[in-house]
C-alpha positions in Angstrom: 312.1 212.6 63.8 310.4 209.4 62.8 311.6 206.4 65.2 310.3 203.8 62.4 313.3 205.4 60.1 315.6 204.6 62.1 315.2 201.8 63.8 317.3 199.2 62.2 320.1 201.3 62.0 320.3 202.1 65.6 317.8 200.0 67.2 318.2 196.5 66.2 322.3 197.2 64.9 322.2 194.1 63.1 323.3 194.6 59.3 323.3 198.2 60.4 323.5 200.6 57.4 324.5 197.6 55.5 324.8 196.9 52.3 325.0 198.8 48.2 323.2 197.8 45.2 323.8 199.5 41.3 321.9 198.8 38.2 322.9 199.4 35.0 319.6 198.6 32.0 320.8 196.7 28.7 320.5 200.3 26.6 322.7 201.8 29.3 325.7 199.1 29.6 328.7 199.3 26.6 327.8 196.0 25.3 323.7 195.6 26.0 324.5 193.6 29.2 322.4 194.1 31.9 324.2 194.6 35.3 323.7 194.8 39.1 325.8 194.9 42.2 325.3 194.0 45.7 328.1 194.8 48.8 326.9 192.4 51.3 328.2 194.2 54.8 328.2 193.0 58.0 330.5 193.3 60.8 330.9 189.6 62.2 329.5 188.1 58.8 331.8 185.0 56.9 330.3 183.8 53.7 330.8 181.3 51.5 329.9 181.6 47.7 326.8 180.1 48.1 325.9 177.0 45.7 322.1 175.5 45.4 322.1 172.3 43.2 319.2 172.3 40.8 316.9 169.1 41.7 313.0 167.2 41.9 311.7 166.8 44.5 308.6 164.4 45.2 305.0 165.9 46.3 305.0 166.8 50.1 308.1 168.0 50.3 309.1 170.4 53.0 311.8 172.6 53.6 313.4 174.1 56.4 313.9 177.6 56.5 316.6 179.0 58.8 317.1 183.0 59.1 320.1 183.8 56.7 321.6 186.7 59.6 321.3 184.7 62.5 320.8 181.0 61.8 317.5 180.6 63.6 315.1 178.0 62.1 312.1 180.1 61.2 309.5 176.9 60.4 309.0 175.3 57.0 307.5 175.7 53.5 306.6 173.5 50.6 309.2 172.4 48.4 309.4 173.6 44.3 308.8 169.8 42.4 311.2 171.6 40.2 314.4 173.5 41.7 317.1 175.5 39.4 321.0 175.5 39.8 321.9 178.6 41.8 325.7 180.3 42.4 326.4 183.0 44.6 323.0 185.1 43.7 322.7 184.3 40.2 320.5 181.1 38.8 321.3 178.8 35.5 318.5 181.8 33.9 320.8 184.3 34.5 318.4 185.7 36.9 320.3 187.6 39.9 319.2 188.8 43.2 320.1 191.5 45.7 319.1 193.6 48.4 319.9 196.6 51.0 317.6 196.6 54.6 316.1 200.0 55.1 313.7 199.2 58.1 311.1 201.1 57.7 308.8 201.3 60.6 308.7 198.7 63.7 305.0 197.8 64.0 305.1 196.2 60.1 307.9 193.6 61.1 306.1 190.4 61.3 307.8 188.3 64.1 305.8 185.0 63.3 306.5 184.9 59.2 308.9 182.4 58.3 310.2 183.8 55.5 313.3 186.5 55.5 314.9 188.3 53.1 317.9 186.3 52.6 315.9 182.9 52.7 313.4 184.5 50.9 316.4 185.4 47.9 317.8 181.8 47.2 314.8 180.1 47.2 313.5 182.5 44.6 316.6 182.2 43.0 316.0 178.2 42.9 312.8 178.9 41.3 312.8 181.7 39.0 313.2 181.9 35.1 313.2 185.3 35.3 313.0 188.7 36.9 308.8 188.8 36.8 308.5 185.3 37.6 310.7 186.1 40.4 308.6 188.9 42.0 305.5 187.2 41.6 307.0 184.2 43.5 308.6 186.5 46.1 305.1 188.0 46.9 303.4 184.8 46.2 305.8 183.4 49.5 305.1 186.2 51.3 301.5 185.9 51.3 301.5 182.0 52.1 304.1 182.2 54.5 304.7 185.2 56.2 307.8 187.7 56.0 309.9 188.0 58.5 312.3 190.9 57.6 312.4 194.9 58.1 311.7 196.7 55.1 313.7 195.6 52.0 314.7 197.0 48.4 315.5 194.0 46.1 317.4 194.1 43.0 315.8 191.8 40.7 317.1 191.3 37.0 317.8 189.2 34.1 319.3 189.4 31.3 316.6 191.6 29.6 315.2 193.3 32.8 316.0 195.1 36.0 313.8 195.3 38.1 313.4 197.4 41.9 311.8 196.0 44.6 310.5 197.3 48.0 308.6 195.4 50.1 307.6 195.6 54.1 305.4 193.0 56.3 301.8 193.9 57.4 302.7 193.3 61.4 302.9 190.0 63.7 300.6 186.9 62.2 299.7 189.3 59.0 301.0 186.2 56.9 301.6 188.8 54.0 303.2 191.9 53.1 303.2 195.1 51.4 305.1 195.8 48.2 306.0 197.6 44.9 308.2 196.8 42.4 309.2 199.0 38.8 311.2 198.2 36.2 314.2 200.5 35.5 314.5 201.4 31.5 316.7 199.9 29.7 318.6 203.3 29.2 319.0 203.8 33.0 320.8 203.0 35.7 319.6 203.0 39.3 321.1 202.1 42.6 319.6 201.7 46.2 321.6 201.4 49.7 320.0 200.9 53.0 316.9 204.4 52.1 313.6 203.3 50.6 313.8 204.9 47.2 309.8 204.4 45.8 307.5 207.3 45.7 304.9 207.7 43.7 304.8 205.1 40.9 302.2 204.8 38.2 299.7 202.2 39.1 298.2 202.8 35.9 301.2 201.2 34.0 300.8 197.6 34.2 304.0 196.9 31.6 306.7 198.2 34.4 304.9 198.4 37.7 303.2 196.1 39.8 302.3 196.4 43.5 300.5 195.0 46.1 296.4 195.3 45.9 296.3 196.8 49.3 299.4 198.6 49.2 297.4 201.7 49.7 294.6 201.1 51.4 296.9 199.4 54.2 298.4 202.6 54.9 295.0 204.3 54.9 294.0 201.2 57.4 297.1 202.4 59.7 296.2 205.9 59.6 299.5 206.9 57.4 297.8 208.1 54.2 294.8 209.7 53.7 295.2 211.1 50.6 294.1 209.6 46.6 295.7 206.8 45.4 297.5 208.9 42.5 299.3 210.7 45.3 300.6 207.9 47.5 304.6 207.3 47.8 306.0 204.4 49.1 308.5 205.9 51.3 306.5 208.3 52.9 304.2 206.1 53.9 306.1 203.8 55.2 309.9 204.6 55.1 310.3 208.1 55.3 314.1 209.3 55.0 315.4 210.9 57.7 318.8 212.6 57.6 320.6 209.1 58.6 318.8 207.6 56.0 320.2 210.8 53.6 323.6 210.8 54.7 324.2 207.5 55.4 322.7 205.9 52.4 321.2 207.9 49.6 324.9 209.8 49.6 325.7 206.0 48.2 323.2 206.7 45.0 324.5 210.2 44.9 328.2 209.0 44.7 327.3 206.3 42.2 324.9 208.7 39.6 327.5 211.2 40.0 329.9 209.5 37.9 327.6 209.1 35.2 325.8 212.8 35.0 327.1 216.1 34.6 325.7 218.6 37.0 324.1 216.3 39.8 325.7 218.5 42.8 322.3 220.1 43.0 321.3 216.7 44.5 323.9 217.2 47.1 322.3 219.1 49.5 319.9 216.1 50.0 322.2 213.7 49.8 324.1 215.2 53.0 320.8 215.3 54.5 321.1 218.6 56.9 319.0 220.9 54.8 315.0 220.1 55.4 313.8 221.3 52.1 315.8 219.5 49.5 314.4 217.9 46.1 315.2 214.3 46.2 317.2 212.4 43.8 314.7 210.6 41.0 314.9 206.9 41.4 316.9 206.7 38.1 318.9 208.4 35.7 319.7 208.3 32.1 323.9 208.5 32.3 325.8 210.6 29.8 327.8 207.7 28.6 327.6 203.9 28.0 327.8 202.1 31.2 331.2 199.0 31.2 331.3 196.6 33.4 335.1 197.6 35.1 333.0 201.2 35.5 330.7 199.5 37.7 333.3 197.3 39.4 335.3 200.7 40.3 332.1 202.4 41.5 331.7 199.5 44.4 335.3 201.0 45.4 334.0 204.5 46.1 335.0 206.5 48.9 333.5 209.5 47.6 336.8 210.4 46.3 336.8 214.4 44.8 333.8 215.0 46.5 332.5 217.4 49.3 331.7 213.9 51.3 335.5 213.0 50.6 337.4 211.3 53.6 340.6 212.6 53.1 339.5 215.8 54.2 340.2 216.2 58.1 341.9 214.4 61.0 340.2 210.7 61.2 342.0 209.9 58.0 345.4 209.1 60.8 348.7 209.0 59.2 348.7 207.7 56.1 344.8 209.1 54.3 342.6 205.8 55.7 339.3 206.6 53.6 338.0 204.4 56.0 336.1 204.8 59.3 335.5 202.8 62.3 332.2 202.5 63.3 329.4 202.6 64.9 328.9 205.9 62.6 327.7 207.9 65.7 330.0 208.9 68.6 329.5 211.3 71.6 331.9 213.8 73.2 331.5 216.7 75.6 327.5 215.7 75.5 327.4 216.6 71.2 326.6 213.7 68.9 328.8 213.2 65.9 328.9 211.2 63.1 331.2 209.6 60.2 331.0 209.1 57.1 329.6 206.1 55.5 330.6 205.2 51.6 330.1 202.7 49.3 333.5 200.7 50.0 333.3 199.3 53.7 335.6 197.3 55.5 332.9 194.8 57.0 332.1 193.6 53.5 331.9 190.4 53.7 331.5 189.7 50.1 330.9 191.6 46.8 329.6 191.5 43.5 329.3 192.7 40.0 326.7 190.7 37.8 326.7 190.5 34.3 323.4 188.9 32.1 323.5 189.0 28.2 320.7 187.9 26.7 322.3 187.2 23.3 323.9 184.1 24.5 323.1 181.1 26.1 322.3 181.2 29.8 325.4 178.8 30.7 327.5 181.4 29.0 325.5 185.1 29.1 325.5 185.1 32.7 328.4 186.0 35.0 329.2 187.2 38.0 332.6 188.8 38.7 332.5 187.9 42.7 334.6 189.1 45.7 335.2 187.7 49.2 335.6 190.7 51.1 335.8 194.8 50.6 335.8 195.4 47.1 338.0 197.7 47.0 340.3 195.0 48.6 339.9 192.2 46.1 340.2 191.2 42.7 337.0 190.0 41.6 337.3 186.6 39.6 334.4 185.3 37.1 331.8 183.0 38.4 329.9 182.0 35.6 326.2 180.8 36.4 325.6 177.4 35.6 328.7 176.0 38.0 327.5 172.7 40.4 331.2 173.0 41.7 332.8 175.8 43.4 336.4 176.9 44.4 338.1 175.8 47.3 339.4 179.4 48.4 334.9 180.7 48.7 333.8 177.2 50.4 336.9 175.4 52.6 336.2 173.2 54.7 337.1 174.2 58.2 337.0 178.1 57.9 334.3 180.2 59.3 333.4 183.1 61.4 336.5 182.2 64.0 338.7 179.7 62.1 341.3 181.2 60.2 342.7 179.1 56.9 344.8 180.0 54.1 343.0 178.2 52.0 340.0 180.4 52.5 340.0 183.6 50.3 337.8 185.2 53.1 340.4 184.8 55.5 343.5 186.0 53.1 341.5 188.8 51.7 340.7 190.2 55.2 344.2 189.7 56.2 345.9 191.4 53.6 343.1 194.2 53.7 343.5 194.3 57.5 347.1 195.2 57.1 346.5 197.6 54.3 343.5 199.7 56.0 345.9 201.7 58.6 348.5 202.4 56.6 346.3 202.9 53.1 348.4 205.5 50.9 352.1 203.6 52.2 350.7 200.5 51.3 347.7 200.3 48.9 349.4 201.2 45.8 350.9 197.5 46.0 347.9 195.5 46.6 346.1 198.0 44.0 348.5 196.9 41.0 348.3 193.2 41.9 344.7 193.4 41.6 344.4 196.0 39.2 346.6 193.4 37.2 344.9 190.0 37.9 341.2 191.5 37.5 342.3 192.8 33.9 343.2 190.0 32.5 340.5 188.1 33.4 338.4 191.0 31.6 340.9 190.5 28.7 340.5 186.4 28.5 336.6 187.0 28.3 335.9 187.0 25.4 338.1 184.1 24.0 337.1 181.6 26.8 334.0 182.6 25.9 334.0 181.9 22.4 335.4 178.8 23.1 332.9 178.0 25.6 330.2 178.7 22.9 332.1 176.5 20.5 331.6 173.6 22.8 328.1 174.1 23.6 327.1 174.1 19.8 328.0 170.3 20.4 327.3 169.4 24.0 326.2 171.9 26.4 327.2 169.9 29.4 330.8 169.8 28.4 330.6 173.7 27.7 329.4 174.1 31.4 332.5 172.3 32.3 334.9 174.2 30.6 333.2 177.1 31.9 333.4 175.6 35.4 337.0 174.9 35.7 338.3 177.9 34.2 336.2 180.2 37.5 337.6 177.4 39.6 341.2 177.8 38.1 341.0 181.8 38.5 339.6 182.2 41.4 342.8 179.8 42.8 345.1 181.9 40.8 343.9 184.5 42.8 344.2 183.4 45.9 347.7 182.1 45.6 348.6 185.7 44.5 347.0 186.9 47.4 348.7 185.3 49.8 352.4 185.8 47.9 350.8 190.0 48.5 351.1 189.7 51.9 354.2 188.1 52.2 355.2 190.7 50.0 353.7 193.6 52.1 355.1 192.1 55.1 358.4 192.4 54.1 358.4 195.7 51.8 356.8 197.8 54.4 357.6 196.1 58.0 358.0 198.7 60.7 356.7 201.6 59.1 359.6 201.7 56.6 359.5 200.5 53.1 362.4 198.3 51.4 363.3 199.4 48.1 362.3 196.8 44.9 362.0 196.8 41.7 359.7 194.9 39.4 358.7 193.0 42.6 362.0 191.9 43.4 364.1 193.8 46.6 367.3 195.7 46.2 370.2 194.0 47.4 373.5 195.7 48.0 376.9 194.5 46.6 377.1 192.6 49.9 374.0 191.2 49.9 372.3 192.4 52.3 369.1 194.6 51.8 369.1 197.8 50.3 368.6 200.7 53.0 365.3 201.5 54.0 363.1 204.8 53.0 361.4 206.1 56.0 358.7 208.4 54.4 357.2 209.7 57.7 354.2 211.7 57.7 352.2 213.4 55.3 352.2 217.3 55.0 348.4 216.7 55.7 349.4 215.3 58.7 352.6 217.1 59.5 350.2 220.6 59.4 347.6 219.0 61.3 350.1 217.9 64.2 351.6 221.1 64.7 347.6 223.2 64.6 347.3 220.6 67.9 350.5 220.8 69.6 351.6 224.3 68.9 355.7 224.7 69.2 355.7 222.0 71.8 358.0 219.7 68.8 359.3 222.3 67.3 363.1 222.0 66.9 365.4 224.9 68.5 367.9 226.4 67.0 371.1 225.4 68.2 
């Protein structure tokens, strides 16, 4: 085994086996949007929904760079003359950005760059009109400044393209870095999550692939490829999956193109990664079916549900069918090394999104991102359209972070309704899946006449459209939060001590006297019941009497 595969994942163990991205081209989507996703996990990670104020900036300016993981001030850089509005990971352009770490080997991280990915993301994002410009200011960065990130796949689109990234740094004081980026068609839909996917690309097709001049003859320098240039892949050169990187991450892609192909289980011995010999998945697929939005929104839910990777399938799911898994993902006994299961839904998502870009309309309007701020299986996502300058008090409150709990912060009331939810998932989840189920649909079902609206005000000022725009993410994403928090007063009180109080329409029984009706105490599972006795034998068993 490669130790340049895995070293991020159990080496470093920061943003390990972190993060999902899904793409979904303008010829694949139901209504010619393009779409991308990003699950931004990280155990120990609070997040705000990040806001960048569009602004000039007088010659000489510098600015500070600090490492978006750890805080850690990198150095500085020259400051745009120019800088674009940015929300959350979309710009006033429409322009999104997103991105999984897949390492890739040790020797190419460059220590002294002051660049990394995360820093490297928003202020492209502040720059960029569009996906290409984007890239070539990415590298551009790169090259001046130095990269100082593991190997990364970016997700880079706008609301005509979509665009994959990959891009690795050339070793300490290299000030530069290897890359190649290749435009998905607009038919497709491609995902990516913590596994270089690259191989060979066609260098010969200017239009939808560009790459770095020496991303070749780099390797070649290195000793890695010795082979024509027509032959190189990315990922064997530099990235090579291993069966972490298989089972771990491209089962992610697997799960995601599964629900839009018909016969993709001969993809599935790869994706579980044990079998040596296994054609890989292609980097994209054409899906039988227009692509919707909600589609994509349910696919960053997946737990690999009616699959052979399903995790309702043996004893870790406890009592009440958890299809989730504490980690790390590897665990000893008896000497053996084990592993779990890792899916696209993850409890130490700390946010989540689903953007939308439609070039059709105008950028203040066309581009919106339905955004999370936690597991999104656990959340309803509300609509943050992409030219707000003000953001909601539940994804920026003053006072909450990391260690500082406040019901005003949707982080914090997300992750504890979520955090009573998770152990007891098929008793409780049903109730916090209607009430999102609920809220996020009618937010899909007022689309379309806010935005209307919206574009009735922008024929006539386009500042006032923004506005309207503006207040009405602000007043959903509140809405959301206060039903949050009446959920887990709810949950509280239907389910408390492992029993569940009887309601209807959200209101408890009562009996003639007023008191509350008698409880249901559903015990186990049959899954669970069978699994108990296999252990214990007849030591429970009843006697007859």
């Amino acid at each position: 085994m490669r130790k340049y595969v895995v070293l991020l994942f159990f080496l470093l163990g920061i943003r390990a086996i972190a993060c999902t991205n899904f793409i979904v081209g303008k010829g694949a989507s139901t209504d010619g949007s393009v779409i991308c996703t990003y699950n931004a996990d990280d155990y120990g990670m609070f997040q705000t929904l990040a806001h960048y104020p569009a602004g000039t900036h007088p010659a000489g300016t510098k600015r500070p760079i600090y490492d978006w993981d750890t805080n850690e001030y990198h150095g500085e850089i020259d400051e745009a003359p120019v800088t674009y509005n940015v929300i959350g990971n979309i710009n006033e352009f429409q322009v999104t950005i997103g991105e999984t770490t897949y390492g890739g080997r040790e020797e190419m991280v460059d220590s002294t760059g002051i660049l990394d990915y995360g820093s490297l993301i928003y202020v492209t994002l502040q720059r960029a009109k569009s996906a290409r410009e984007a890239i070539q200011i990415m590298t551009s960065l790169v090259n001046k400044y130095g990269y100082n990130s593991e190997g990364e796949t970016f997700t880079i689109c706008d609301p005509n393209e979509a665009w994959i990234m990959e891009m690795m740094g050339k070793g300490p004081g290299s000030k530069g870095a290897v890359w190649v980026a290749i435009r998905i068609p607009d038919n497709a839909i491609c995902a990516h999550a913590n596994q270089s996917r690259i191989t060979r690309f066609d260098m010969k097709d200017k239009k939808n692939v560009m790459y770095a001049k020496d991303v070749v003859s780099f390797a070649r320098e290195k000793g890695w490829y010795n082979g024509k240039d027509a032959d190189f892949s990315w990922n064997e050169a530099y990235a090579k999956p291993d069966f972490s990187g298989r089972r771990y991450c491209e089962a992610r892609v697997w799960s995601f193109f599964n629900h839009f192909t018909d016969n993709f289980d001969k993809y599935l011995p790869y994706a579980m990664g044990k079998e040596k010999n296994c054609e890989p998945m292609p980097l994209w697929i054409v899906p039988n079916h227009k692509v919707s939005i909600q589609e994509v929104a349910e696919c960053m839910r997946d737990h690999y549900e009616g699959t052979p990777l399903s995790l309702d399938q043996d004893i870790a799911q406890g009592i009440w069918n958890m299809p989730y898994r504490p980690t790390p993902l590897t665990f000893e006994i008896d000497g053996k090394k084990y592993f779990n299961e890792r899916p696209t839904s993850t409890q130490q998502t700390t946010f989540s999104y689903v953007s939308q870009m439609r070039s059709w309309l105008p950028n203040a309007i066309g581009g919106c991102m339905w955004w999370g701020n936690d597991d999104g299986n656990m959340v309803a996502y509300t609509p943050i359209y992409c030219g707000m300058t003000e953001r909601p008090e539940c994804y920026n409150t003053p006072g909450a972070d990391g260690v500082n709990f406040s019901d005003k912060n949707a982080f914090w009331v997300c992750n504890w309704v979520a955090n009573m939810v998770y152990p007891r998932y098929s008793q409780m989840f049903p109730s916090l899946k209607q009430v999102r189920d609920s809220l996020e649909q009618s937010y899909f079902n007022l689309q379309a006449k806010v935005e209307q609206e919206a574009l009735t005000i922008y024929q006539n000022d386009k500042a006032k459209a923004n506005k309207y725009l503006n207040d009405y993410s602000v007043e959903k994403a509140q809405q959301m939060l206060a039903r949050w928090k009446q959920l887990a007063i709810f949950l509280i009180v239907k389910y408390n001590d492992m029993a569940v109080k009887p309601e209807k329409d959200g209101k408890f029984l009562l009996t003639k006297y007023g008191l509350n009706e008698k409880v249901e105490r559903p015990g186990y599972s049959d899954y669970f019941r069978r699994e108990l006795i296999k252990q214990t034998g007849d030591k429970f068993e009843y006697p007859e009497e």
